[in-house]
MIFI-228146 format. One line per 3 residues: number of its first residue (from 1); their letters; for each residue y negated, z negated, x negated of C-alpha. Coordinates in Angstrom, 3 decimals, padded with zeros to 6 digits. Each point is the difference from the previous one (the first is absolute). Layout:
BEGIN
NUM	a	Y,Z,X ~ ... .
# end
This chain:
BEGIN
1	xxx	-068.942,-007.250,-165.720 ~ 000.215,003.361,000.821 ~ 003.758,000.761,001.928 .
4	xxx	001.131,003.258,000.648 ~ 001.893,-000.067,003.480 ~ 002.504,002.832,000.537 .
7	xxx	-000.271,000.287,003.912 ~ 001.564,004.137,-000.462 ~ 000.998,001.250,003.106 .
10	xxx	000.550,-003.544,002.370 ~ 002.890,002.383,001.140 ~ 001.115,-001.811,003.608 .
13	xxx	003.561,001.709,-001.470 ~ 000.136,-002.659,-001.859 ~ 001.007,-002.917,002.933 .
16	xxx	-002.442,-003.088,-000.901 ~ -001.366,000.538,-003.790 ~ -002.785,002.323,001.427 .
19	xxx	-001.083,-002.692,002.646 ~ 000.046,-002.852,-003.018 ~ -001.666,002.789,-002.796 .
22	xxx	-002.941,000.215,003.157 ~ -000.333,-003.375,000.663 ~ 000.186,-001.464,-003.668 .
25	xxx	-002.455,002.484,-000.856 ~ -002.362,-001.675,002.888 ~ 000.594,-003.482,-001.163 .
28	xxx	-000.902,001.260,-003.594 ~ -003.192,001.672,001.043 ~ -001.251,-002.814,002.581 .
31	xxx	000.367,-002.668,-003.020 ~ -001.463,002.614,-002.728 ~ -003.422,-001.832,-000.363 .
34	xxx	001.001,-003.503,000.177 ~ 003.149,000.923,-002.951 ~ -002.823,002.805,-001.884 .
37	xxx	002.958,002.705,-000.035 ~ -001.012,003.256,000.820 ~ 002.914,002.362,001.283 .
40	xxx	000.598,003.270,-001.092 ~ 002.338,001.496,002.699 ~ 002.133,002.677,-000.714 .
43	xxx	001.005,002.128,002.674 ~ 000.550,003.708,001.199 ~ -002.796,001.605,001.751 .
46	xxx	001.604,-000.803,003.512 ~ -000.345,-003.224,-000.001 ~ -003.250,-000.045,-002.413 .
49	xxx	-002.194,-000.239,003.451 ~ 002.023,-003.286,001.473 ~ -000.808,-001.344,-003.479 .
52	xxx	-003.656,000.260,-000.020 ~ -000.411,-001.213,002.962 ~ 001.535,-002.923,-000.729 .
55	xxx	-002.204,-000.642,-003.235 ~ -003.100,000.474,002.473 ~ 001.466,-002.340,002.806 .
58	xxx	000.188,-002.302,-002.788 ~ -002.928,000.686,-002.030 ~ 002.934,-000.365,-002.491 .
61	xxx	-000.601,000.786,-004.085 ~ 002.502,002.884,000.280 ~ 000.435,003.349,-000.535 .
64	xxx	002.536,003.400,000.186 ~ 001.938,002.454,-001.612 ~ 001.945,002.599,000.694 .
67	xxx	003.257,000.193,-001.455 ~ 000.811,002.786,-002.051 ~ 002.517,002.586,001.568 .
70	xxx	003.313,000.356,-001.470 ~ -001.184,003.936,000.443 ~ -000.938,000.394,-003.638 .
73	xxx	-000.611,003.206,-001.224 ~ 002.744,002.152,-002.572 ~ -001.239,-001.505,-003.296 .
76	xxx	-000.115,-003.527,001.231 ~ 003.406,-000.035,001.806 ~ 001.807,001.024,-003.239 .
79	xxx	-002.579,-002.586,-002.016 ~ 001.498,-002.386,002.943 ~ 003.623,000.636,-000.968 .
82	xxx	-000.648,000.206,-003.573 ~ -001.757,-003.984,000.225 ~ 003.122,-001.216,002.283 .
85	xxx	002.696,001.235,-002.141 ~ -001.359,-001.294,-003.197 ~ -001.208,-003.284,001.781 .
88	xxx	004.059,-000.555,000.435 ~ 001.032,001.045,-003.253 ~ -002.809,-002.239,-001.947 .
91	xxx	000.670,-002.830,002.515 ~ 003.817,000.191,-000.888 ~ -000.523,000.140,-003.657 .
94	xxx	-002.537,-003.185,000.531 ~ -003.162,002.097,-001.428 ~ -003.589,-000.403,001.362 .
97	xxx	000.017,002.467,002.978 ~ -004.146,000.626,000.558 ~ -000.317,003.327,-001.369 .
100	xxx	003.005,001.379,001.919 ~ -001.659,-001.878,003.019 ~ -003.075,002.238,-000.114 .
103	xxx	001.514,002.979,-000.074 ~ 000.729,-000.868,004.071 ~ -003.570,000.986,001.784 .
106	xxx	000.905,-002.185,002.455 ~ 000.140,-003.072,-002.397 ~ -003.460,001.340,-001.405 .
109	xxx	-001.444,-000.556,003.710 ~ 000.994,-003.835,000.112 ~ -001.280,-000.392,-003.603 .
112	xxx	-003.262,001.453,001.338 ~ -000.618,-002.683,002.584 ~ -002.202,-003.148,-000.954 .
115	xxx	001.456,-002.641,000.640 ~ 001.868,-003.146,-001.222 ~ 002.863,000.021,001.997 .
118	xxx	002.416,001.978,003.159 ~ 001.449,-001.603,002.701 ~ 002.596,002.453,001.710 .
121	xxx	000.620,-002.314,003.287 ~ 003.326,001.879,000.372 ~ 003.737,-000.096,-001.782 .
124	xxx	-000.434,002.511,-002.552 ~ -002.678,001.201,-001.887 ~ -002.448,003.387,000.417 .
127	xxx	001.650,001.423,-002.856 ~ 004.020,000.680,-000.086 ~ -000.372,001.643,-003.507 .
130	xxx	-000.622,-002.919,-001.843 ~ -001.477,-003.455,000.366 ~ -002.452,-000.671,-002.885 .
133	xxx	-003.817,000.367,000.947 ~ -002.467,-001.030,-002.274 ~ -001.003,-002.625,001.852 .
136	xxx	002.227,-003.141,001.483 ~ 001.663,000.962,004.019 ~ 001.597,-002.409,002.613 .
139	xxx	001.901,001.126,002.566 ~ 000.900,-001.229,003.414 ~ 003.667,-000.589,000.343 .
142	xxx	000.623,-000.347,004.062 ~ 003.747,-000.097,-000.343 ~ 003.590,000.760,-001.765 .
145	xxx	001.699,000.423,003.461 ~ 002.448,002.211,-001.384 ~ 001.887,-002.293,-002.209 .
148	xxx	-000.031,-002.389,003.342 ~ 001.411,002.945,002.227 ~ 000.924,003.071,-002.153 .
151	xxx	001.792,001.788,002.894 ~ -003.374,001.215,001.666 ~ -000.749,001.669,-002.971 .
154	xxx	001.420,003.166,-001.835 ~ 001.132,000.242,-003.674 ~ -002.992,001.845,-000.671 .
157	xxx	-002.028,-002.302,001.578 ~ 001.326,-002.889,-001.784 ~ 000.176,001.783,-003.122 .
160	xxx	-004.379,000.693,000.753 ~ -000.458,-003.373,000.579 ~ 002.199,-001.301,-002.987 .
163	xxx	-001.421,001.993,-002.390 ~ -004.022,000.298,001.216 ~ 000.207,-003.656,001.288 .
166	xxx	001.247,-001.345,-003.612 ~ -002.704,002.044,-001.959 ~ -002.959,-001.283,002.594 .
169	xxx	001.403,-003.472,-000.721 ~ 000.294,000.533,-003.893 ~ -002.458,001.509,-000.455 .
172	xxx	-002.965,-001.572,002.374 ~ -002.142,-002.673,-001.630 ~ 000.497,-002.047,003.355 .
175	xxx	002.048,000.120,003.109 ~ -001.467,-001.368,003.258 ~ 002.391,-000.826,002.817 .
178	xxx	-000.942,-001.585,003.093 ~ 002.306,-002.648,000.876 ~ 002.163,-001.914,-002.290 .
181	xxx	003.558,001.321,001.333 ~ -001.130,003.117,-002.064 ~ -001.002,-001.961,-002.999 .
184	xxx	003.287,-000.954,-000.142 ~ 001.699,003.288,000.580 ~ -001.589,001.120,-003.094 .
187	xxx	000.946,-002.720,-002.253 ~ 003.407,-000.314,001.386 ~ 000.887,003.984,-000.148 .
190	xxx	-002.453,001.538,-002.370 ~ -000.530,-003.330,-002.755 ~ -003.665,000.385,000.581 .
193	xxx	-001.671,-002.871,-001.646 ~ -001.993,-002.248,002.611 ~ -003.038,000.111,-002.077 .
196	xxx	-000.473,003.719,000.770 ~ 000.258,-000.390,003.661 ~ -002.653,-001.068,002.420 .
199	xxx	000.708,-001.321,003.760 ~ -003.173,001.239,001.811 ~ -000.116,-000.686,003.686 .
202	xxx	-000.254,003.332,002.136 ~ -003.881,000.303,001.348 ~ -000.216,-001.738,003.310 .
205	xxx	-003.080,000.225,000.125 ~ 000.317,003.070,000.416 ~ 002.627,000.764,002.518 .
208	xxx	-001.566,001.725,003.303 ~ -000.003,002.717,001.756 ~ -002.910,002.284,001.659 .
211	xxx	000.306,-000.599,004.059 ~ -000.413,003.576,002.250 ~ -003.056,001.036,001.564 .
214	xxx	-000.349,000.350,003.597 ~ 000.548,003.007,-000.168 ~ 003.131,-000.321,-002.315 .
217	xxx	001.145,-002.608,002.232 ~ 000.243,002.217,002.878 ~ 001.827,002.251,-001.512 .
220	xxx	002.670,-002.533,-001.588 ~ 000.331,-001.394,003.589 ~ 000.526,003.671,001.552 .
223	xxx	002.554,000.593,-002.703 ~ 002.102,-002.613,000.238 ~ -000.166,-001.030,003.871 .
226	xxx	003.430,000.385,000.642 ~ 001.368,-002.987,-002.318 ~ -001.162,-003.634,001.166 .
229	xxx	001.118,-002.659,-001.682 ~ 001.300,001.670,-003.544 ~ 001.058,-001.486,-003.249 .
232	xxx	-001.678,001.562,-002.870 ~ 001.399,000.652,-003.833 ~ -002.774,002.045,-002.235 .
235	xxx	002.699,000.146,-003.459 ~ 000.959,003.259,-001.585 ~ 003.224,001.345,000.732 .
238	xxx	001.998,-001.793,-003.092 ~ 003.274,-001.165,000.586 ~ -001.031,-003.424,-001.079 .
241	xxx	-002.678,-000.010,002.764 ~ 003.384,-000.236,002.801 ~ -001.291,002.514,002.393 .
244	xxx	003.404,000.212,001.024 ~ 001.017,-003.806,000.897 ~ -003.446,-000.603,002.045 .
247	xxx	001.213,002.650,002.177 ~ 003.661,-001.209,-000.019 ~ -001.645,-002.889,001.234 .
250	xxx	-001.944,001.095,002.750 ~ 003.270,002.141,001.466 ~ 001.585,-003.528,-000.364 .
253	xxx	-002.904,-001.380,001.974 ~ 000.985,002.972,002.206 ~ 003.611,-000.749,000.517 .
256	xxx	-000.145,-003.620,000.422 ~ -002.471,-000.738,001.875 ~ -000.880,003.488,001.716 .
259	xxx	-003.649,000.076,-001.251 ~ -001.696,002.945,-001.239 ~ -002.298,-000.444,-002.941 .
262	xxx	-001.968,002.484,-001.799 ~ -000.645,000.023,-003.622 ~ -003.033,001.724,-001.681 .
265	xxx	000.535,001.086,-003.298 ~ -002.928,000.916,-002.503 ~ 000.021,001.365,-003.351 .
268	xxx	001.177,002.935,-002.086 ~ 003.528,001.063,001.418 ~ 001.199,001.284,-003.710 .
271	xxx	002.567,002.482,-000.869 ~ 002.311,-002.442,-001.057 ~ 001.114,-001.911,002.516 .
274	xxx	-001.536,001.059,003.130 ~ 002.914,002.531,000.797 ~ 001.929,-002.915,-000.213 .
277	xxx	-002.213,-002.115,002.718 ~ 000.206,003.463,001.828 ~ 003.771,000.496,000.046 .
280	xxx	000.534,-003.394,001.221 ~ -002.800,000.496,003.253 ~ 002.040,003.370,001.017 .
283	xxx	002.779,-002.535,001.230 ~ -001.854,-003.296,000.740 ~ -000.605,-001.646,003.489 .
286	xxx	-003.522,-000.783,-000.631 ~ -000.937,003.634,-001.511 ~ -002.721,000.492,002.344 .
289	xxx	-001.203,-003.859,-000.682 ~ -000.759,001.048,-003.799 ~ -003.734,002.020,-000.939 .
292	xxx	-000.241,000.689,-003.907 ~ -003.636,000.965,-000.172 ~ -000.228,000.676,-003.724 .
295	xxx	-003.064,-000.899,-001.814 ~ -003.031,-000.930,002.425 ~ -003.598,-000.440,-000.746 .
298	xxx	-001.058,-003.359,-000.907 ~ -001.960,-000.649,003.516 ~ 003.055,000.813,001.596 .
301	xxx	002.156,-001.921,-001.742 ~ -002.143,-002.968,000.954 ~ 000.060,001.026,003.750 .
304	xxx	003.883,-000.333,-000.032 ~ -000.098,-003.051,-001.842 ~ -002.346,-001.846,002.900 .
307	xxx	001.703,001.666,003.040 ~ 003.250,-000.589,-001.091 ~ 002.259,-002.677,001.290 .
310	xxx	001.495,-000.924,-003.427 ~ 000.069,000.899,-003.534 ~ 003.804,-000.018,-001.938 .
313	xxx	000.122,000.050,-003.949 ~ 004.083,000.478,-000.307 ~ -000.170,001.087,-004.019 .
316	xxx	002.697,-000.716,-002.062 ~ -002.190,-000.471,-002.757 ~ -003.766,000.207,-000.510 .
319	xxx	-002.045,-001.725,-002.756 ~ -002.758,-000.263,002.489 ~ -000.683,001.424,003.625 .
322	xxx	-003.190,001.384,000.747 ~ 001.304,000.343,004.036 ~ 000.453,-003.561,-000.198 .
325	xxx	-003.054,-000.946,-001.598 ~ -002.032,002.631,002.526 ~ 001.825,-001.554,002.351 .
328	xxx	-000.792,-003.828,-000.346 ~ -003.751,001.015,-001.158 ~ -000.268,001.842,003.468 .
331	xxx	001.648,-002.930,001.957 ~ 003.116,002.185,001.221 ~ 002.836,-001.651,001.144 .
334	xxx	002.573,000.725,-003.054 ~ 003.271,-001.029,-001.431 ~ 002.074,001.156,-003.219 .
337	xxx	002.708,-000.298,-001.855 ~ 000.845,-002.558,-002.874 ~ -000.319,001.975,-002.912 .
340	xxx	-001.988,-000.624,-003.244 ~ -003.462,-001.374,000.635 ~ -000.282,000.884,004.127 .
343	xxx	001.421,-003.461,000.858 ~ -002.898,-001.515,-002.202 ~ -002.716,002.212,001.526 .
346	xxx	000.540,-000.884,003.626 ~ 000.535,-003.220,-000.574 ~ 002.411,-000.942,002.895 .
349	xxx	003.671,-000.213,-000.532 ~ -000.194,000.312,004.208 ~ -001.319,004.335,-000.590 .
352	xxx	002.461,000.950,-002.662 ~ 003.509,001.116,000.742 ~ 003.256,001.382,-001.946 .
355	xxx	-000.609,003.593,-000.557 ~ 003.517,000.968,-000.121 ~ 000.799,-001.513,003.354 .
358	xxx	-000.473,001.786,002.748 ~ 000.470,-002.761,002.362 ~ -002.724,-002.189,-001.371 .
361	xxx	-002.265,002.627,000.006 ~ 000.657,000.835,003.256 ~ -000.470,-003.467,001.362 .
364	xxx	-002.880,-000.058,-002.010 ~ -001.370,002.589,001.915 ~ 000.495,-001.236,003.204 .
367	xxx	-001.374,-003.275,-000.749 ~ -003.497,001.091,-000.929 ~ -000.703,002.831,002.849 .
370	xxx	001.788,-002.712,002.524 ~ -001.413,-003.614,-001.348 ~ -003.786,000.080,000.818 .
373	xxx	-000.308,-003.754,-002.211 ~ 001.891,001.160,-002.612 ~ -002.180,003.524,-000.063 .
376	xxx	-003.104,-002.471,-000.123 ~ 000.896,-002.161,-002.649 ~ 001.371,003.473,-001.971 .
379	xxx	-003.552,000.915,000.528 ~ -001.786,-003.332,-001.129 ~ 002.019,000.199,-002.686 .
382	xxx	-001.123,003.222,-001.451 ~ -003.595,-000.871,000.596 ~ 000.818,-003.395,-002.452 .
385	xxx	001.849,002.234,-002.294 ~ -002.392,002.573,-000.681 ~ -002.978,-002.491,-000.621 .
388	xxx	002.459,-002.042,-002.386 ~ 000.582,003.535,-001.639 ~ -003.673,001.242,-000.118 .
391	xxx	-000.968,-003.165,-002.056 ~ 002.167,001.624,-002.455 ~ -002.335,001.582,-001.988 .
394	xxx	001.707,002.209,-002.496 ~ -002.516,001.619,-001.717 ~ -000.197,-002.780,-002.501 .
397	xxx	003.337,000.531,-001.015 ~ -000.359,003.888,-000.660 ~ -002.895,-000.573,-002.243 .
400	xxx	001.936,-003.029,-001.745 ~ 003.012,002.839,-000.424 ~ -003.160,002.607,-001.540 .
403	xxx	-001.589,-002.518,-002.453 ~ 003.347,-001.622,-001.078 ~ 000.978,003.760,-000.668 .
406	xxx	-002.868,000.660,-001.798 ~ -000.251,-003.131,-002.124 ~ 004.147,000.319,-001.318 .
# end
């Protein structure tokens, strides 16, 4: 089999699809020889260099290409508009829309590649235009949070997601999801048939990190001397990450029991919510207890996670953590919330706690910095769960997904 993998950008903008598009992609190329697939991954120059690199670590059957820019010249942006408009008026009156489809240069490009089939390991697929490729696609599904909590999204957000999100499901040969409370999101809201989806496990295997240098090292330990003993949260500035009641929890910590906590927080601080997080610090107790970093390198991000004195997942909703998963595989202490699959990848009722209560995850808190057995058996715990979930080897369910694909 020869599977095109559209890697594009691996925007960190994104919040976790880049991290999964990355690490699928190693899983893929690490199991290319045993499966015979070669990988044909498509990807903008930037990233291009990450992705060779990876084939040669592997010795993988892969190669690249670079997408083709949206920067067309005169002739083929009005061809481009000419193909989309009478792709929607032949679709509508239920004729065959090819020719109208190669009028788009863009659609001419995919048709070019050689291969049998495109996996697009995020929600919607590379082309917004239209969804018919010459060749079968599956797509990644990681989520339909906004029909679970439509008020952190916008109209036009929703109305994105309800239109681009329905045409990657219609129109995709296969949908992968990876865990079951998604499988069933999609039948329940979107009447996908179950045949067309495909739980594959997230790639354990390859969940890691890249530890500092010495030199590195130093200069994490210079730059963050003054906080001992912090709790660390790398997540995105969403709304449904709850920035906002980990900190309401540590001024509780604050006013209850007078201790002082500081909280490290790492990943992109986006435009949409962030103001909010920073409207709320102008007036909180434990202002000065609370560091947004923004995004950090990846050796740094390991640094924090071994020199801190606990990691907190509070989401209000997350198909999968990556934090928690990094996490466990680096033998952090860590607790979460109760949410979709988190419960079932820590594996310890004792480390999960009720995301909308402030108290619990206070006392939560506390619990794990204070109790040095409970700490201990937190830590033995991840060190069981993360060899139970690295004999999960999921690359035989991808390729099952491909060939299944392929043969319908």
């Amino acid at each position: 089999m020869k599977i095109g993998y559209y890697l594009g950008s691996a925007s960190l903008d994104g919040g976790g699809t880049a991290p999964y598009g990355w690490r699928l992609l190693e899983l893929l190329l690490n199991n290319s020889k045993n499966y015979d697939i070669e990988i044909v991954i498509l990807c903008t120059e930037e990233v291009q260099k990450g992705s060779l690199e990876l084939i040669t670590k592997y010795q993988a059957q892969g190669t690249t290409a670079i997408i083709k820019s949206y920067n067309f010249n005169y002739v083929e942006r009005i061809s481009r508009i000419a193909g989309i408009a009478l792709a929607k008026i032949l679709d509508k009156l239920n004729i065959d829309q090819k020719f109208a489809f190669y009028l788009n240069p863009l659609y001419r490009w995919f048709a070019s590649l050689d291969i049998d089939l495109l996996h697009v390991p995020y929600q919607t697929a590379p082309i917004y235009d239209f969804y018919a490729l010459p060749y079968p696609f599956i797509i990644t599904m990681h989520d339909v949070q906004e029909l679970h909590f439509p008020e952190f999204f916008t109209p036009e957000e929703r109305a994105f997601r309800a239109e681009h999100y329905w045409k990657s499901l219609k129109y995709a040969s296969g949908v992968v999801v990876s865990f079951n409370h998604v499988k069933q999101d999609l039948i329940k809201y979107f009447h996908l048939p179950e045949s067309k989806i495909y739980v594959c496990p997230p790639p354990y295997t390859q969940i890691k990190l890249v530890s500092s240098t010495k030199e590195e090292t130093e200069v994490y330990s210079k730059k963050y001397s003054n906080f001992q003993d912090f709790i660390l949260y790398p997540a995105q500035t969403w709304e449904h990450k709850n920035h906002l009641s980990l900190i309401k929890s540590v001024e509780l910590i604050k006013a209850k029991y007078n201790r002082s906590i500081t909280v490290i927080f790492t990943g992109k601080k986006n435009d949409r919510f962030f103001p909010k997080i920073e409207k709320f610090l102008i007036k909180s107790t434990v202002s000065q207890q609370v560091i947004f970093t923004d995004i950090v390198p990846e050796t740094e991000l390991h640094w924090l996670y071994k020199n801190c004195a606990l990691v907190v997942v509070p989401t209000l909703y997350e198909a999968g953590s990556f934090p928690l998963l990094e996490a466990i595989a680096l033998g952090v202490p860590v607790i979460c919330s109760s949410v979709t699959s988190l419960p079932e990848t820590i594996g310890d009722s004792r480390f999960i706690f009720n995301p909308l209560d402030l108290e619990a995850m206070a006392n939560s808190i506390l619990q794990m910095i204070d109790g040095e057995e409970l700490r201990n058996d937190n830590i033995l715990n991840s060190k069981k769960r993360i060899q139970e979930l690295r004999e999960i080897n999921s690359a035989p369910a991808f390729i099952n997904a491909y060939r299944q694909v392929l043969r319908n």
